[in-house]
N, C-alpha and C positions, 0 to 999 in steps of 0.2 A: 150296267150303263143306265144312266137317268132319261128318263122321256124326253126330256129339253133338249140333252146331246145330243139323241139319235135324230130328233125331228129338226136341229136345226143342222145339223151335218144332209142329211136327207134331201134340205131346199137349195144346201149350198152345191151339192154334187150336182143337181137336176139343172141350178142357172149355169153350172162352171162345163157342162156337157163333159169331165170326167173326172175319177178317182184322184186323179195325178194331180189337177188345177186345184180341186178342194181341199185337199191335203196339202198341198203349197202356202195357204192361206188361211189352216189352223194348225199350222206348224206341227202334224203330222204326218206319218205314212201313210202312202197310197191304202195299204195293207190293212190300217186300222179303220180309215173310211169307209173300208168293205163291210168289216165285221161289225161295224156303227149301224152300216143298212142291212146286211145279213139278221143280226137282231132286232131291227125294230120291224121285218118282213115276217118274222119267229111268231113274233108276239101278238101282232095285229091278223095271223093266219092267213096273208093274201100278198100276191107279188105284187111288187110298185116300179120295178125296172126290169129291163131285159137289156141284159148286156152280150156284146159279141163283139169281136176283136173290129168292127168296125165303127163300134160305140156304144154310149147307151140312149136310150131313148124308153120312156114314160108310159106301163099299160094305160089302159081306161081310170083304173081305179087310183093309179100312181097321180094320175092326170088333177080328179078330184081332191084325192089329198091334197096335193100340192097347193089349191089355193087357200082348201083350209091351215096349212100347215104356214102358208106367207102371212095368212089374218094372224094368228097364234100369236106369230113371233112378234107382228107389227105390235098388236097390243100387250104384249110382255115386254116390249122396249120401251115402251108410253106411260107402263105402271114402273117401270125401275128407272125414269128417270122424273117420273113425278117426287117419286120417293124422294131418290138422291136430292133431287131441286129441295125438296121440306124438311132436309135436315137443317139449314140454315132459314127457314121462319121461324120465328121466336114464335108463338102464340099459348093459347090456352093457360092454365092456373100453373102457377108454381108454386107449392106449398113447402116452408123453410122450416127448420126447427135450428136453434143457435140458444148457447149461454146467454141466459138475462142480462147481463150488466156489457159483455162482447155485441150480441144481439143491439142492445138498443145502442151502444155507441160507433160501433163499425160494420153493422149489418143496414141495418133501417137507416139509415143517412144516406147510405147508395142507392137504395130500392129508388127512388123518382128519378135521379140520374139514368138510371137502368130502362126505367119504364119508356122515358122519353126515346132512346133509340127504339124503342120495341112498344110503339101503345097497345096493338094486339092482344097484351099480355096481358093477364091477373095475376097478384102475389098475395100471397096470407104469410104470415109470420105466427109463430110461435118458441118465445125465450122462454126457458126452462132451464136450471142448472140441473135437472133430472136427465138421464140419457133415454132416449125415447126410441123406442122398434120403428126404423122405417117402412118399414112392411103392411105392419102389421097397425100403424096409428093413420097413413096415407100419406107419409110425408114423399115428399121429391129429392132431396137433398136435406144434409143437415152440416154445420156448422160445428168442430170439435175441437178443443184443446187438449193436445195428447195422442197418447197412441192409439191405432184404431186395432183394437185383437181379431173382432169378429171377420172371418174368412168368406162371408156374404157382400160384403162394404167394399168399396172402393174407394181408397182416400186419396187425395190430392192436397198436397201440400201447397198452402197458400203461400205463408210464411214463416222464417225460421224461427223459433221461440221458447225458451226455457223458462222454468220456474226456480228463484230465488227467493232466500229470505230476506224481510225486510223488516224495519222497524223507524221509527224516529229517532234523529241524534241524542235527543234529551232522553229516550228509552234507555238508548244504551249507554247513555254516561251514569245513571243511576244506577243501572243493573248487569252492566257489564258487557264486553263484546266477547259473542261466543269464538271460540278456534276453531273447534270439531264440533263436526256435529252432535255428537253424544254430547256435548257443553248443553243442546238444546233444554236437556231434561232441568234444569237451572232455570229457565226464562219461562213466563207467561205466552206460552203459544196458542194461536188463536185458530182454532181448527175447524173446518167444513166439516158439517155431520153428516151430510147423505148419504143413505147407503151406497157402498160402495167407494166412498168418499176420500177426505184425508184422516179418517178416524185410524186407518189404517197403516198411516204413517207416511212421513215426509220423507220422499227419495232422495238419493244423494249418490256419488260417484266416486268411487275412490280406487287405485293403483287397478283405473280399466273395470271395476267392477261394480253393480247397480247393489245398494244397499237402503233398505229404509229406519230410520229412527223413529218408535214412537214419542210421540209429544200430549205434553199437558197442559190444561189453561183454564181457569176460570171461565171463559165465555166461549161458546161454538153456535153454529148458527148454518144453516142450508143456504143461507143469501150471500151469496158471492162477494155481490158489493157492500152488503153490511159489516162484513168481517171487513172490507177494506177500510172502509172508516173509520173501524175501531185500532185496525192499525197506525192511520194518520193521526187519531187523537192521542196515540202514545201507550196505549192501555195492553199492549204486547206486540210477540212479534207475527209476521204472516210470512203465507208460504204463497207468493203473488206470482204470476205471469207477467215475463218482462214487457208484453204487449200494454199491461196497465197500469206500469207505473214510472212511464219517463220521462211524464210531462211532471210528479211530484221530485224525483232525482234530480230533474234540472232545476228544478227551483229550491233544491238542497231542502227538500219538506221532508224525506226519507233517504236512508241510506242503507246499502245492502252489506250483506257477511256473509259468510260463507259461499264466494264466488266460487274457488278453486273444487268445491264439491258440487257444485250443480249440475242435476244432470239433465243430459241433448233432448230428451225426448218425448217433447212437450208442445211440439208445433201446434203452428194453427193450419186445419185441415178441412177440405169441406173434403163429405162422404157422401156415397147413392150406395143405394144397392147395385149389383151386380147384375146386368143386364146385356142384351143381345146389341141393341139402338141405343146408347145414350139421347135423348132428346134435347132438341137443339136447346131449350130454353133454359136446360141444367146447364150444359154445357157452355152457352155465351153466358153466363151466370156467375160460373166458378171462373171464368176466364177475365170477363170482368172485373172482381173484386182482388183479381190478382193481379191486375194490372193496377188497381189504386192500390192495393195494399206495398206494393213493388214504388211503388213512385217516389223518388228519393224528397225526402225530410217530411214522410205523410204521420209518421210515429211520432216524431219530435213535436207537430203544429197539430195534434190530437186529429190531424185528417179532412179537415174543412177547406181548408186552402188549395190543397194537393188532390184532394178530391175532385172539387168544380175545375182543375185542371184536366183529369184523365174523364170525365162525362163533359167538357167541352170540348174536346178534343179529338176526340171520335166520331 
């Protein structure tokens, strides 16, 4: 039995003048209140009540306990509801890690919307298309496209989001529209090299099952959005996130292929590590950004309009 049980079982029997009334009132038996005080009399080597069939009543020393045991508990209700109250202040430094080209168009646009509910608050950013140890670099949260493997992370999916091919109209009437994915080894694909990257091949989904294709291209590149460009300018095709490409689909600047193989599992996800306390300021953070990311036509108007809706709104 934990110290806290016994002593506050202890103060409850002493104000309720018996076993019966205490046990009423932590929804157990008379029976087990005894053995609550039976052990903490064990432990401490000295009686604290004297009971007889015409009640109990308080030695000398039960006497003194007793007020110390009323302080205890006063101020461990004082510290546990401080606590609870500061789980909802946002304050102190948040430090983010998010994809570069993600990062600077759908991370850092919200950070002052955000700060405004919370000035409290510090934020540092860091865009990297590197995946970075939160642990281990000091980050608070980080920002990811994809799955998350590592069993330390906790991810939260912001929003739903796959990765397709794409290319420009004029690309593929020159060079053709692939069917299958194996078609890809035919086309200029234009490939992320970091490690761990798409050097490894572009996913894809077929009858229920995850397969990847390697691909080949002239040009690969670590910068996210540089490959994007090269895509726009016609120069091959790319393995994009439908998150960033549908503001150029609606203006018929790109068009995709191979839909029917795409595969699901490519969200956008913010992660922390695994922890006892989420802190409040992860926490209204991710909650946040899901709430604009969530805001209907915030994809379609690249996020500005839809935005200053859900940070005035609030």
């Amino acid at each position: 039995m934990d110290r806290h049980t016994e002593i506050r079982s202890f103060a409850l029997v002493a104000e309720k003048g018996s076993f019966a009334a205490a046990a009423l009132v932590e929804g157990v038996t008379p029976v087990i209140m005894g053995r609550r005080l039976d052990g903490l009399e064990r432990r401490l080597g000295v009686k604290l009540m004297h009971r007889s069939t015409r009640g109990l009543t308080l030695t000398d020393l039960g006497e003194q306990f007793l007020e110390q045991c009323r302080q205890l508990l006063r101020e461990f209700d004082e510290i546990e509801h401080g606590i609870s109250a500061g789980r909802n202040v946002v304050r102190g430094h948040l430090v983010v890690s998010a994809p570069a080209a993600f990062g600077r168009r759908h991370v850092a646009p919200h950070a002052l919307g955000f700060r405004a509910l919370h000035p409290e608050l510090k934020m540092s950013f860091n865009f990297t298309d590197s995946v970075v140890d939160l642990v281990r670099e000091g980050y608070d949260m980080s920002i990811r496209i994809g799955e998350v493997a590592d069993p330390n992370y906790v991810p939260v999916r912001l929003y739903p989001n796959r990765r397709v091919v794409c290319g420009t109209p004029d690309y593929f009437e020159r060079h053709g529209v692939p069917r299958q994915p194996e078609d890809l080894v035919r086309h200029n694909s234009l490939a992320f090299n970091l490690a761990g990257g798409q050097q490894r091949g572009w996913s894809f989904v077929r009858d229920g099952k995850l397969f990847a294709v390697r691909v080949e291209g002239d040009l690969a590149c670590n910068d996210g959005e540089l490959l994007f460009d090269w895509v726009k300018q016609g120069l091959g095709v790319g393995w994009r996130s439908t998150w960033e490409i549908q503001a150029e689909l609606r203006r018929g600047e790109l068009v995709t292929v191979l839909d029917d193989f795409a595969a699901p599992s490519y969200d956008i996800q913010a992660v922390y590590p695994q922890q006892r306390y989420l802190p409040a300021k992860v926490r209204h953070f991710i909650d946040y950004l899901k709430a604009v990311y969530n805001r209907s036509g915030y994809w379609e108007g690249e996020g500005e309009d839809t935005a200053r809706g859900v940070e005035g709104g609030r």
